[in-house]
ZAMARGU-4260 file (C-alpha; in steps of 0.2 Angstrom, whole numbers, plus 5000, padded with zeros to 4 digits):
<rodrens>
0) 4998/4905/4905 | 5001/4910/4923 | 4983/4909/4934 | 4980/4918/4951 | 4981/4905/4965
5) 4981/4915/4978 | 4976/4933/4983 | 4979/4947/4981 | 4983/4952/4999 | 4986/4973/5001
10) 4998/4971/5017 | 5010/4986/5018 | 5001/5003/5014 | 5008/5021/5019 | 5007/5039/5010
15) 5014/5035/4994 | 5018/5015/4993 | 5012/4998/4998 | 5015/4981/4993 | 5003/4967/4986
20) 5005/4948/4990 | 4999/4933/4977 | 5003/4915/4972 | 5004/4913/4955 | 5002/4896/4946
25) 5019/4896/4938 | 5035/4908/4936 | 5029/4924/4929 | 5026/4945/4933 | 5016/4951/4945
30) 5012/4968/4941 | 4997/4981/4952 | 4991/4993/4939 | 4982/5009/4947 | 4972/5022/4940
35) 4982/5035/4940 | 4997/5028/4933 | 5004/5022/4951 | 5010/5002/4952 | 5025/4991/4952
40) 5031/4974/4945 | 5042/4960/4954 | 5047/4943/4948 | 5039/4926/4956 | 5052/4918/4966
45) 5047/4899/4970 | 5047/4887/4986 | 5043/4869/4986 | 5033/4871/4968 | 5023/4886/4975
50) 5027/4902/4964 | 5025/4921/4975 | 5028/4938/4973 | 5026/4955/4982 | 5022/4967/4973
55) 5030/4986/4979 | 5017/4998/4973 | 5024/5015/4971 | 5019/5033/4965 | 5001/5034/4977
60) 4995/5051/4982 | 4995/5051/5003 | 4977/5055/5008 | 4968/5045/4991 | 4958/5028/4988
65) 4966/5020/4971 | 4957/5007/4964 | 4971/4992/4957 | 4969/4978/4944 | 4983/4962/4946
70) 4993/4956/4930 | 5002/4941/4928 | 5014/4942/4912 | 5001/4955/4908 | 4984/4945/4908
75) 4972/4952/4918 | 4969/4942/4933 | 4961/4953/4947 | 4946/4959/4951 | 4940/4941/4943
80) 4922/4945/4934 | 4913/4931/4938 | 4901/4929/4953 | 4905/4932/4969 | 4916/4941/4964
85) 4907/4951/4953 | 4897/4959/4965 | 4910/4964/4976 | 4918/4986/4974 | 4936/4985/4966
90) 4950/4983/4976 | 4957/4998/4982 | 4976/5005/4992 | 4971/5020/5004 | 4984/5029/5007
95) 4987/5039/5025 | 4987/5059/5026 | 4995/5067/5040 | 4984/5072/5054 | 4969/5059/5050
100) 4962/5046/5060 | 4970/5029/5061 | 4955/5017/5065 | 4964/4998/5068 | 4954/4982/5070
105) 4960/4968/5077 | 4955/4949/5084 | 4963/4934/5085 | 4959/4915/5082 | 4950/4910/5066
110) 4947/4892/5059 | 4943/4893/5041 | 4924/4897/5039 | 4914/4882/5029 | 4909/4882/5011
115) 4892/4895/5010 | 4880/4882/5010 | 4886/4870/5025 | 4882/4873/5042 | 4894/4883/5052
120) 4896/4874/5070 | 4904/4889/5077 | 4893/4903/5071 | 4895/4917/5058 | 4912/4923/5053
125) 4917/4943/5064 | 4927/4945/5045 | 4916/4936/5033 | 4902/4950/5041 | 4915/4964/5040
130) 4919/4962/5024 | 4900/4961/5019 | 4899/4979/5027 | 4913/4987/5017 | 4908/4980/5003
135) 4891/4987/5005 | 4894/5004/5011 | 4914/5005/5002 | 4914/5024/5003 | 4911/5022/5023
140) 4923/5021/5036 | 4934/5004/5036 | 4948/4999/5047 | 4964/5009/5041 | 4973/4991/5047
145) 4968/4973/5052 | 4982/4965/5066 | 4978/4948/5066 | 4984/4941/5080 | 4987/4924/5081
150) 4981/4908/5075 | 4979/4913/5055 | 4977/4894/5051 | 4978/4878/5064 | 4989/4864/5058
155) 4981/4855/5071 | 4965/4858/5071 | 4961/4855/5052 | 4943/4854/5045 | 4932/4840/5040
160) 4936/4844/5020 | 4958/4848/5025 | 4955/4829/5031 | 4949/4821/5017 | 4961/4830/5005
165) 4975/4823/5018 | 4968/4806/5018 | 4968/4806/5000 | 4988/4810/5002 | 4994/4799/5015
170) 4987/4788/5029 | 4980/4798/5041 | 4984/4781/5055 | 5002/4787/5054 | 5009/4800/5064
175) 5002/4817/5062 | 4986/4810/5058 | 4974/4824/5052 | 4987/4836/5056 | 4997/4844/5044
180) 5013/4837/5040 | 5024/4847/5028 | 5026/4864/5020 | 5013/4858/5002 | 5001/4852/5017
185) 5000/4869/5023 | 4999/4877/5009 | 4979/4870/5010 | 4977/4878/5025 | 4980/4896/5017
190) 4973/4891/5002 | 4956/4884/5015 | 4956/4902/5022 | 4963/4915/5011 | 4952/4910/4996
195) 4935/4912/5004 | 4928/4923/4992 | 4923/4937/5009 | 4941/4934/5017 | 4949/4934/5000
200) 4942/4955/4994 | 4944/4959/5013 | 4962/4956/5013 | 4963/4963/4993 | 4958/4980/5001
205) 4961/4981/5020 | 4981/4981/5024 | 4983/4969/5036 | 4996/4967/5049 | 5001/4948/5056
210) 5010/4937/5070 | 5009/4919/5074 | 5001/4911/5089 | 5004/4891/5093 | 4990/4885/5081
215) 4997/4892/5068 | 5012/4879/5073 | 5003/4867/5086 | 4994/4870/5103 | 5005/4876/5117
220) 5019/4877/5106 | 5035/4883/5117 | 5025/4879/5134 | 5042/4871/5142 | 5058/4863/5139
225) 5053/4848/5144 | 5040/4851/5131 | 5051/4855/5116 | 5062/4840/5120 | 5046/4830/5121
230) 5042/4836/5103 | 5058/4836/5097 | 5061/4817/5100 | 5044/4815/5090 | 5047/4809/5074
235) 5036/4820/5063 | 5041/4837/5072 | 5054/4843/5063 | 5046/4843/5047 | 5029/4850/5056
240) 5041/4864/5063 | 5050/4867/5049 | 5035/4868/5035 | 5027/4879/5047 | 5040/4894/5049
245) 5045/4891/5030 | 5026/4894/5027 | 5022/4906/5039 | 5039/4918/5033 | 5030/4916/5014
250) 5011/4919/5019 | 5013/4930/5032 | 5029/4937/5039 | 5037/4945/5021 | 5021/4956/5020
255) 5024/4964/5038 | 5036/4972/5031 | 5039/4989/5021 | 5049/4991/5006 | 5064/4999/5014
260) 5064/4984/5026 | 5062/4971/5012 | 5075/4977/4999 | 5090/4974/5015 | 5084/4959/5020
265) 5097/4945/5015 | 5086/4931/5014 | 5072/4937/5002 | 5086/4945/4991 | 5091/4928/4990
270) 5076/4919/4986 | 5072/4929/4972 | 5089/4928/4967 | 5090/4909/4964 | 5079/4898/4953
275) 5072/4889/4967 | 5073/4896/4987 | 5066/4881/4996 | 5082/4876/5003 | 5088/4892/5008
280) 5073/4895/5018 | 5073/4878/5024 | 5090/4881/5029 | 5084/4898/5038 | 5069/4888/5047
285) 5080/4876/5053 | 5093/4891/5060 | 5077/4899/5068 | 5070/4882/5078 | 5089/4878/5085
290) 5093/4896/5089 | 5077/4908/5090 | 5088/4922/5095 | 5094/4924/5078 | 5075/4927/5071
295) 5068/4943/5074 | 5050/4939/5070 | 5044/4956/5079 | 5041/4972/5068 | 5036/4990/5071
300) 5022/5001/5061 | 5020/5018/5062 | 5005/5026/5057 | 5010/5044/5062 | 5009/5047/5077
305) 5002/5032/5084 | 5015/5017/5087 | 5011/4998/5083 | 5025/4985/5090 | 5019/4967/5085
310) 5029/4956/5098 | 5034/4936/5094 | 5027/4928/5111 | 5029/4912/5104 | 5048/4909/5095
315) 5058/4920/5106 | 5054/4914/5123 | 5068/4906/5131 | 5063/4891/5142 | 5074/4886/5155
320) 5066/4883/5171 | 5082/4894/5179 | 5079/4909/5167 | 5063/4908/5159 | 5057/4922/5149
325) 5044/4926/5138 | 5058/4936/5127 | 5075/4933/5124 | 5088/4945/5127 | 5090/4952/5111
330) 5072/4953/5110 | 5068/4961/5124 | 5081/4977/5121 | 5074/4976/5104 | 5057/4978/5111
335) 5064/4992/5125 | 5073/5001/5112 | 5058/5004/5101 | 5045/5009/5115 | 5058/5023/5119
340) 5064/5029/5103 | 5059/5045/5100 | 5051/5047/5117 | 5038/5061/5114 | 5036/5056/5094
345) 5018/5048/5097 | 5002/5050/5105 | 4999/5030/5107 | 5008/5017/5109 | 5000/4999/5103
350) 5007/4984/5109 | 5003/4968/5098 | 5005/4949/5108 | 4996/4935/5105 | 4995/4933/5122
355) 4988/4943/5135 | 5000/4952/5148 | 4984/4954/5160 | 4972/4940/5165 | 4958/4936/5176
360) 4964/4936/5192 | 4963/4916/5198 | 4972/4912/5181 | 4986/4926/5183 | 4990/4918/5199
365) 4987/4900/5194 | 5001/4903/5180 | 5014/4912/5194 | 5009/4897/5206 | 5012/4884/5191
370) 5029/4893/5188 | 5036/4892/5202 | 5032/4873/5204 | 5039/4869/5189 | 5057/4878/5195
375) 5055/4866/5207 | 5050/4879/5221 | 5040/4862/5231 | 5053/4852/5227 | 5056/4839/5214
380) 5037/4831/5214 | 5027/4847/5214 | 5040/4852/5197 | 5033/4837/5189 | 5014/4841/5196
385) 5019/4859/5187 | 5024/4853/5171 | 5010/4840/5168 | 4997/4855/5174 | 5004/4868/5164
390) 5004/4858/5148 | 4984/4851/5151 | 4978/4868/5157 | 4986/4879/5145 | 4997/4890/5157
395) 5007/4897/5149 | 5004/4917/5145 | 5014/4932/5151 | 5011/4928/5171 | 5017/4911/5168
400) 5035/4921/5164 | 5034/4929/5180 | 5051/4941/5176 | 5045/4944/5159 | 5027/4951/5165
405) 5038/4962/5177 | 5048/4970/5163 | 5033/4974/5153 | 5026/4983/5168 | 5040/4994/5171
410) 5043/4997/5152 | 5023/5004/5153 | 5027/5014/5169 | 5042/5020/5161 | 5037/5026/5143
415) 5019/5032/5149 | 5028/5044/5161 | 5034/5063/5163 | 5036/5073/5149 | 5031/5068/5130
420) 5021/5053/5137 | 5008/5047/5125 | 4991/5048/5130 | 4990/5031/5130 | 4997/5012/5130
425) 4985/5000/5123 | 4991/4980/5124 | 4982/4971/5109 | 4979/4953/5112 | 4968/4935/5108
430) 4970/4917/5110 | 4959/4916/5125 | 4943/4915/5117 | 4935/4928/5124 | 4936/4948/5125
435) 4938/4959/5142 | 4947/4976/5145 | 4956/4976/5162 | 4967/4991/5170 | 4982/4991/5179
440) 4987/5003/5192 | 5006/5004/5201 | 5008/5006/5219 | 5015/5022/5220 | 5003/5030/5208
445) 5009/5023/5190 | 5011/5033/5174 | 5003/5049/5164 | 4996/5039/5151 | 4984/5025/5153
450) 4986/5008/5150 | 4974/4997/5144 | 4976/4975/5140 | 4962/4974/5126 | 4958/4957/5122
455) 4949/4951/5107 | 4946/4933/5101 | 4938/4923/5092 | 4938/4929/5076 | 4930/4912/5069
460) 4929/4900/5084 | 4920/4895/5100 | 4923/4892/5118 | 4916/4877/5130 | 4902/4883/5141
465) 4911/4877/5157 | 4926/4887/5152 | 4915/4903/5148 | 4908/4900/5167 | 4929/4899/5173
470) 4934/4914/5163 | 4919/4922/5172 | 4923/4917/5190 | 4943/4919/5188 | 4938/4938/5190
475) 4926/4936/5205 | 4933/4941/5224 | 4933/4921/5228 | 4943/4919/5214 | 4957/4930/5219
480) 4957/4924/5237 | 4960/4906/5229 | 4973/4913/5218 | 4982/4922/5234 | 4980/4903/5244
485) 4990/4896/5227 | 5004/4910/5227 | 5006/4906/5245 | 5009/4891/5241 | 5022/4892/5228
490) 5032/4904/5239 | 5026/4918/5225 | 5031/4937/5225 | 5016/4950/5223 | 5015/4957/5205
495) 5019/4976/5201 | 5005/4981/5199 | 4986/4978/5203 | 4971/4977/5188 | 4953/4977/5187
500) 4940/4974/5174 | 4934/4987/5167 | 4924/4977/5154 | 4918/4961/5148 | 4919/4945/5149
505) 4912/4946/5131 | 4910/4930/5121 | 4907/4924/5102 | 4915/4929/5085 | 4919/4945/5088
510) 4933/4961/5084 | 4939/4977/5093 | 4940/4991/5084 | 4952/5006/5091 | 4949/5027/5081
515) 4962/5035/5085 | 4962/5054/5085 | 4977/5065/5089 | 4977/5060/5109 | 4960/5052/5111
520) 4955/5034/5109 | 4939/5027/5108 | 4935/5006/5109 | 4921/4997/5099 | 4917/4980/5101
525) 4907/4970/5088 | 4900/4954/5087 | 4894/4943/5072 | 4878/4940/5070 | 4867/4925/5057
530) 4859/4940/5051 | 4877/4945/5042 | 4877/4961/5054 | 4891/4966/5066 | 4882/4972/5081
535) 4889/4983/5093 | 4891/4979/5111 | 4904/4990/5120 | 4906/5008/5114 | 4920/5017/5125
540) 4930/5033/5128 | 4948/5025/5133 | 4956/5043/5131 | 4953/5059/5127 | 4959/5077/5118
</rodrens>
């Protein structure tokens, strides 16, 4: 008899469908049952041992909350009856109505809480608390979606429990050590986080929306070329890199995706076809680390007339020290090409990186100094200063793609201006361990709508007390005189435009939520708290009717 393993995970949801992700112990059908008649069925398709389906749910009523149950070869096997389960509200699909609200959370950065009774050295879960909250009040308001931003799991930074399940595999003295190694290895790190009894009905009932950050890979992951061919010479990398987009396309990437977009795409058709996909997908991994061009990881949502582009900062940048870019070609008219589609058809426009496009002002112009060392600006030792510095420090955001952080400043001027401008255009980003809202402004007045960098991390982390003191400083009027001293220095053109903080720096587990209603935009920040409450600690008007 097939058993649940993993899941269920509601991930696409729209007026009348959505689809439902789970492992299953062994080859069966996965089949969502709603009251009301509505549901669907698929066949488990299997990679490296692992049995998964998504599950298209069809016949939903736009504007309803449907309670679902999860059959495998029809056994019941979701909601499970015993405790905590038992306590938690049945899992339910909401379904958008034309005209409501659209209220989207988001945050970046969580390491896989530890079991109920141990102590938690980086404080209460912002998701763990969340889902406490909706499960206390289920008929209150919720997030419509959760874009999770980076950093899902770290293959590099595993728990003290992932390490003695390694060690029990192989001999953690040889190369990765108590890093992950392979694609059965990184199933524990799903299994670690996704099975936590809060996480696991939050993600049952909560559509969720997802990209990769370097963690989710290894730290700094694409920082250089001299990086990759450092890594690539490594003897452990390729399978690390390969396990981690096969995992990664499974876990996370096929339920970005809507229904329409999964029944053309050759790959899963293929998968499900065969009696075993791992080499086919290996086969894609491998195409997408030798030629990232030919993976678009990126995706669009729309949730009427609000706009979400999720962008791949991470796979698609092109690294060249003569034509650096955050996005390749193809990416980047992909990413143009959906910003200006319908110009007029939405009242916001929400703009999913990992990274953040604005920084505090001495890091901005630490990364522009760094890139332009490191194309040998200096000369040929401050290019090798640049590459060490860039690779310890971290610096390795938008600014430190100079053209790149250009482009997406004239892509924002140019869609937020003139006729059928949204109201506004919001960047959602993580990673640094920390939230802030900053502004820019143009020169010669900028656009209609305003544009807002929203960053929000951790979700389940922590941050070093000396680098809570820098993060503070980088925004500070010394600091930007330092950082106009090293753009001097590395012979560095002004940016396009000029920002300011307009909130923040806020630091501990925390997420942003945005309620989004025709053309206004409100912001609430919250922070977890021991007491299993998420406190709030900014409360903001970003736009109005």
């Amino acid at each position: 008899m097939a058993e649940l393993r993993l899941g269920p995970l509601l991930r696409y949801a729209d007026g009348s469908s959505a689809t439902v992700w789970v492992e299953a112990s062994r080859p069966c059908t996965a089949e969502v049952r709603c009251a009301g008649g509505a549901g669907g069925e698929a066949r488990t398709f299997q990679v490296a041992g692992h049995h998964y389906a998504l599950v298209p749910v069809t016949g939903l009523t736009p504007g309803t909350t449907t309670p679902y149950e999860v059959f495998l070869d029809d056994t019941h096997v979701w909601p499970l009856p015993d405790a905590p389960f038992s306590s938690f509200p049945p899992s339910v699909i909401r379904t958008s109505l034309e005209g409501d609200d659209v209220r989207v959370s988001f945050g970046s950065c969580r390491w896989a809480a530890p079991a109920a009774d141990a102590h938690d050295p980086v404080g209460p879960d912002a998701l763990d608390t969340l889902a406490g909250r909706i499960a206390a009040d289920p008929d209150g308001k919720r997030p419509d979606v959760l874009l999770l931003l980076g950093d899902q799991v770290y293959a590099d930074e595993t728990s003290e429990e992932t390490r003695r399940w390694l060690a029990a595999r192989r001999d953690l003295s040889d190369a990765p050590g108590s890093e992950v190694a392979d694609y059965e290895e990184y199933t524990r790190l799903y299994y670690e986080s996704w099975l936590d009894p809060e996480i696991r009905w939050l993600l049952s009932t909560v559509p969720s929306c997802m990209i990769f950050d370097d963690h989710d890979v290894i730290d700094d992951w694409n920082t250089s070329a001299a990086w990759l061919e450092d890594m690539r010479a490594t003897p452990w990398w390729r399978e690390r890199i390969l396990s981690g987009l096969m995992s990664y396309w499974v876990h996370q990437h096929l339920g970005n995706l809507s229904p329409a977009e999964l029944a053309t795409d050759p790959l899963y058709a293929t998968v499900r076809e065969v009696p075993d996909g791992t080499d086919e997908l290996r086969a894609f991994a491998g195409k997408a680390d030798a030629d990232p061009a030919s993976v678009r990881w990126s995706y669009r949502r729309d949730f009427g007339r609000v706009r979400l582009l999720m962008v791949d900062s991470r796979a698609a940048r092109v690294l060249q020290e003569d034509a650096r870019s955050m996005l390749d070609p193809g990416e980047e008219a992909w990413l143009r090409e959906q910003v200006l589609d319908e110009h007029g058809s939405y009242d916001h426009l929400l703009v999913g990186t990992s990274l953040p496009w604005l920084l505090p002002h001495l890091v901005h112009d630490a990364e522009v100094w760094d890139a332009a060392l490191s194309r040998g600006e200096r000369g040929a030792r401050w290019a090798r200063f640049g590459e060490r510095l860039r690779r310890k420090a971290d610096l390795e955001h938008w600014a430190a793609f100079p053209s790149s952080f250009t482009a997406l400043a004239d892509l924002f001027a140019e869609t937020g201006s003139g006729p059928g401008a949204p109201a506004s255009v919001l960047v959602l980003s993580g990673d640094v361990h920390h939230a802030y809202v900053a502004e820019p402004t143009w020169p010669a007045g900028g656009p209609d709508a305003r544009v807002l960098q929203l960053t929000c991390s951790p979700v389940h982390n922590s941050v070093p007390g000396y680098m809570r003191w820098g993060f503070r400083f980088g925004w500070s009027a010394p600091a930007r005189a330092l950082g106009r001293t090293l753009t001097r220095h590395g012979r560095c053109g002004r940016p396009p435009v000029k920002w300011r903080k307009k909130g923040g720096p806020w630091f501990g587990n925390q997420l942003m939520t945005l309620t989004l209603r025709g053309r206004s935009a409100r912001l609430r920040l919250e922070q977890a708290r021991g007491n299993g409450m998420l406190v709030t600690v900014e409360d903001t008007t970003l736009t109005s009717e």
